[in-house]
C-alpha positions in Angstrom: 25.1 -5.9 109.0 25.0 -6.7 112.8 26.6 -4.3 115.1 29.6 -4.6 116.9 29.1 -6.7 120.3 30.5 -4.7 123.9 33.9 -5.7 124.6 34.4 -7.3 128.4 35.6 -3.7 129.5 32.8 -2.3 128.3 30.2 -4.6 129.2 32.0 -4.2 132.9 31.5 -0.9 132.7 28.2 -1.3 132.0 26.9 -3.1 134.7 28.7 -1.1 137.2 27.1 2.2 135.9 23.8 0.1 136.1 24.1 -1.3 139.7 25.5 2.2 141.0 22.4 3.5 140.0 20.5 0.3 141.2 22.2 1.2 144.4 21.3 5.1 144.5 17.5 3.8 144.9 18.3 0.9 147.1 18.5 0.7 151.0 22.0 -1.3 151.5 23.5 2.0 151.0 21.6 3.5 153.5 21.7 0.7 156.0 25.6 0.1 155.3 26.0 4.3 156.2 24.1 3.5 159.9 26.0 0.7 160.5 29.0 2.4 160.1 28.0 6.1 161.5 26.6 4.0 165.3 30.4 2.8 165.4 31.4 6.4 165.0 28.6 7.7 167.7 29.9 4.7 169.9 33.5 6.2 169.9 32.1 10.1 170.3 30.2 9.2 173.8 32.8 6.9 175.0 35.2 9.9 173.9 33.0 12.5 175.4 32.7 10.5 178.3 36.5 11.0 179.2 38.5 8.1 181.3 39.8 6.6 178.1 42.9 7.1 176.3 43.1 8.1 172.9 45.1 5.1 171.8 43.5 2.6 174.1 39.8 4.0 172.5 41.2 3.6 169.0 42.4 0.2 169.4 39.5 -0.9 171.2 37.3 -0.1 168.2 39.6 -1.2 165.6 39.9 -4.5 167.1 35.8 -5.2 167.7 33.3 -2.6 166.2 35.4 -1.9 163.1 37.1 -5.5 162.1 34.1 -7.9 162.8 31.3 -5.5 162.5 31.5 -2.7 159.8 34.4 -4.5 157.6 32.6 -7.6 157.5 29.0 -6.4 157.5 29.0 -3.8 154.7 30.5 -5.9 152.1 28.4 -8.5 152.8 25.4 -5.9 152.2 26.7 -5.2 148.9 28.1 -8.0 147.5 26.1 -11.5 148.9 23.1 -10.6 146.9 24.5 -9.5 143.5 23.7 -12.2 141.4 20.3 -13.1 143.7 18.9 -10.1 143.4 18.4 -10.9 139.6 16.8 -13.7 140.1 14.3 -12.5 142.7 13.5 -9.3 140.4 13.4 -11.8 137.1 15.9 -9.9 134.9 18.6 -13.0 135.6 17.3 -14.4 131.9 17.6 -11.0 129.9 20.6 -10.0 131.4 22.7 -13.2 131.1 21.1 -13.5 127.3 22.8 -10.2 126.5 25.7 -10.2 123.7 28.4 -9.7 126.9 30.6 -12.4 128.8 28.4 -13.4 132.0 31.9 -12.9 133.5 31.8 -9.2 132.5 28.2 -8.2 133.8 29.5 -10.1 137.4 32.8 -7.7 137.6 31.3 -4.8 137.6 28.4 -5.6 139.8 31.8 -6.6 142.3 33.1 -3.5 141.1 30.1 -1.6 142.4 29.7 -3.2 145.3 33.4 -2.7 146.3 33.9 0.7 145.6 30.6 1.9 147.6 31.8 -0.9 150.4 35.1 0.0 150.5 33.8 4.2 150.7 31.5 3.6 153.6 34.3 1.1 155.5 37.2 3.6 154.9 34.8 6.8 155.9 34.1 4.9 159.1 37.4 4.5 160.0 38.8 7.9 159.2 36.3 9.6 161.7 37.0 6.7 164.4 40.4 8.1 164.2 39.8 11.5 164.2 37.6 11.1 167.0 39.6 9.5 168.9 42.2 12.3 168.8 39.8 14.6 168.5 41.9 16.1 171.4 45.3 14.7 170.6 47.1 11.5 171.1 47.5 12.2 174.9 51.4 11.7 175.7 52.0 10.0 172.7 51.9 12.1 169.0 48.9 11.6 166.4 49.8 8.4 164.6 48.9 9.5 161.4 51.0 6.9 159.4 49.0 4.5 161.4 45.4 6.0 159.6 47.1 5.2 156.4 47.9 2.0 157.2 43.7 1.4 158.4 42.8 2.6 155.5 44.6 0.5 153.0 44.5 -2.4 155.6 40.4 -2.3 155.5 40.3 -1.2 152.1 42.0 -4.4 151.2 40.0 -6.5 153.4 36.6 -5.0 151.8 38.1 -6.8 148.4 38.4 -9.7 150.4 35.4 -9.9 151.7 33.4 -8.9 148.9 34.9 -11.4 146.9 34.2 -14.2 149.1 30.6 -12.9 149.9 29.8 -12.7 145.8 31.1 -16.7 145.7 28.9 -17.7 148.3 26.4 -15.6 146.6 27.0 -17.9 143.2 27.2 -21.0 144.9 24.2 -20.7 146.5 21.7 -18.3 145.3 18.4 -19.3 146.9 19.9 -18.6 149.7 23.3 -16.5 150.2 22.8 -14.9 153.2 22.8 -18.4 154.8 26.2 -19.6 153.7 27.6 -16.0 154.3 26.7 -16.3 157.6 27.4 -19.6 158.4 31.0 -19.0 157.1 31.8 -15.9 158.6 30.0 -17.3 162.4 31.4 -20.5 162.2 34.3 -19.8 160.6 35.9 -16.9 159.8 35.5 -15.4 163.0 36.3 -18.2 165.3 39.4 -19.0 163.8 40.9 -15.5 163.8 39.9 -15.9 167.9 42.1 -19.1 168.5 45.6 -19.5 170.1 46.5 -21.7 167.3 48.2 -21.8 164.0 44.7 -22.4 162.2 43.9 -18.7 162.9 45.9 -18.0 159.3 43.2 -19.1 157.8 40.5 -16.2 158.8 41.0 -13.4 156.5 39.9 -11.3 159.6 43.5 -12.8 161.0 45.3 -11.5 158.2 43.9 -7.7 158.3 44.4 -7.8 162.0 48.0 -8.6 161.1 48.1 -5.5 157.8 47.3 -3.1 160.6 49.8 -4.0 163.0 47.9 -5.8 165.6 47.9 -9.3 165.9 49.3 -10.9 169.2 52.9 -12.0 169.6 53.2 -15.0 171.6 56.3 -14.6 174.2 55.9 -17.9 175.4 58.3 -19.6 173.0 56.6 -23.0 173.3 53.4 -21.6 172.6 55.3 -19.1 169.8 56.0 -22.5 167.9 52.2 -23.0 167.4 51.4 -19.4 166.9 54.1 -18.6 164.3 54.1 -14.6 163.6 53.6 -13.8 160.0 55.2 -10.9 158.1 52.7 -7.7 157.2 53.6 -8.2 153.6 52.5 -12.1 153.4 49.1 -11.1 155.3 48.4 -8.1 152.6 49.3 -10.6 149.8 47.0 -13.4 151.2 44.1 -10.6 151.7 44.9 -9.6 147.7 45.2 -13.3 146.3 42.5 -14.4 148.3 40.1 -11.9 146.2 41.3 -12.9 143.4 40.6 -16.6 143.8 36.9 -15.7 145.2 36.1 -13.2 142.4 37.5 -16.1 140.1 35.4 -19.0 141.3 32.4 -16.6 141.1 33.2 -15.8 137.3 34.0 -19.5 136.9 30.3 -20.8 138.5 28.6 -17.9 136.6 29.8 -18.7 133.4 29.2 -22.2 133.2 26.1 -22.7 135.4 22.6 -22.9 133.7 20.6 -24.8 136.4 20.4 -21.5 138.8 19.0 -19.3 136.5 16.1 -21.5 135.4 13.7 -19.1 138.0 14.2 -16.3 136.0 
């Protein structure tokens, strides 16, 4: 009598124990930790070097370094290559021939990659902050309600990202790092840069917005084209947004035979 077959939880499971420990050996990990610890460096010797303010430093870094550098990049290390990086090593054929939902196998590799993403994103940001007011907030107090607010802001926007990343991963797996890049240069990033009501569309927009620092227009003829839009519809976007990626990655996954055939 045949065994029982792995539920989907379990077969998730599964593959995020696997590519945790696929990880542990790997380099992303590594390369994702000095991406993020030269950001923190950065904000010690500009911090060291005196001249700044504590607030000004911390929104400086939060606003470049942080948002379009370490939130975007380390997903993208983690998550772009999840699927291709079974087809380059060969194992595509055995793992997808498995009694598990293809579905299942891809969660937990997102699962993976999000959890160790979202760690070394969220570590980053805590010591920004605490370098920043390493000496105190200057005449203001700590903001310490805003940390929290960083940290679920980016945490939210690692989901985000990592879901789109593992889409464009699917969709194109020869290749991934070429869509990935081509989206988030021509794109994502652009569009959260313009004085226009087109920038809703960047997901970079929409964290900017969770951590409380998008631009209000004054001008209210301009204001009409640059509508502000509440905190809560931004985190909502940023949460349905993964949801929708993560989905069309299951869907393609599932029902695609053609991309495997290299395996």
């Amino acid at each position: 009598m045949s065994g029982r077959l792995p539920s989907f939880g379990e077969a998730s499971r599964a593959a995020l124990s696997l590519t945790l420990l696929r990880m542990r050996r790997g380099r992303a990990v590594w390369f994702a930790a000095a991406v993020g610890g030269l950001v923190v460096l950065m904000t010690l010797a500009i911090r060291l070097g005196g001249g700044v303010a504590p607030r000004v430093l911390w929104d400086a870094v939060v606003a470049w370094p942080l948002r379009y550098v370490v939130g975007v990049l380390v997903p993208f290390l983690f998550c772009a290559t999840a699927l291709s990086e079974e087809v380059e090593a060969r194992t595509i054929t055995y793992l997808f021939s498995r009694p598990a939902p293809r579905s299942a196998l891809l969660v937990g590799k997102y699962a993976a990659g999000t959890a160790i993403g979202g760690l070394v994103v969220c570590a980053s940001v805590l010591c920004v902050f605490l370098v920043a007011f390493s000496a105190g907030g200057g005449d203001d107090p700590v903001p310490w309600g805003e940390l929290g607010r960083a940290l679920g802001g980016f945490a939210l926007s690692t989901a985000c990202y990592g879901a789109m990343f593992l889409f464009f991963g699917v969709l194109l797996v020869d290749a991934p790092y070429l869509l990935c890049l081509l989206y988030v240069g021509l794109v994502e990033i652009p569009l959260s840069l313009l004085p226009s009501v087109v920038r809703v569309v960047s997901m970079s927009f929409h964290l900017t917005n969770v951590l409380g620092k998008a631009p209000h227009e004054q001008n209210p003829v301009l204001a009409t084209w640059n509508p502000d839009v509440p905190v809560v519809a931004s985190a909502c976007v940023l949460g349905v947004m993964a949801l929708l990626f993560l989905a069309g990655a299951l869907s393609m996954a599932s029902g695609s035979e053609y991309r495997f055939g290299k395996a």
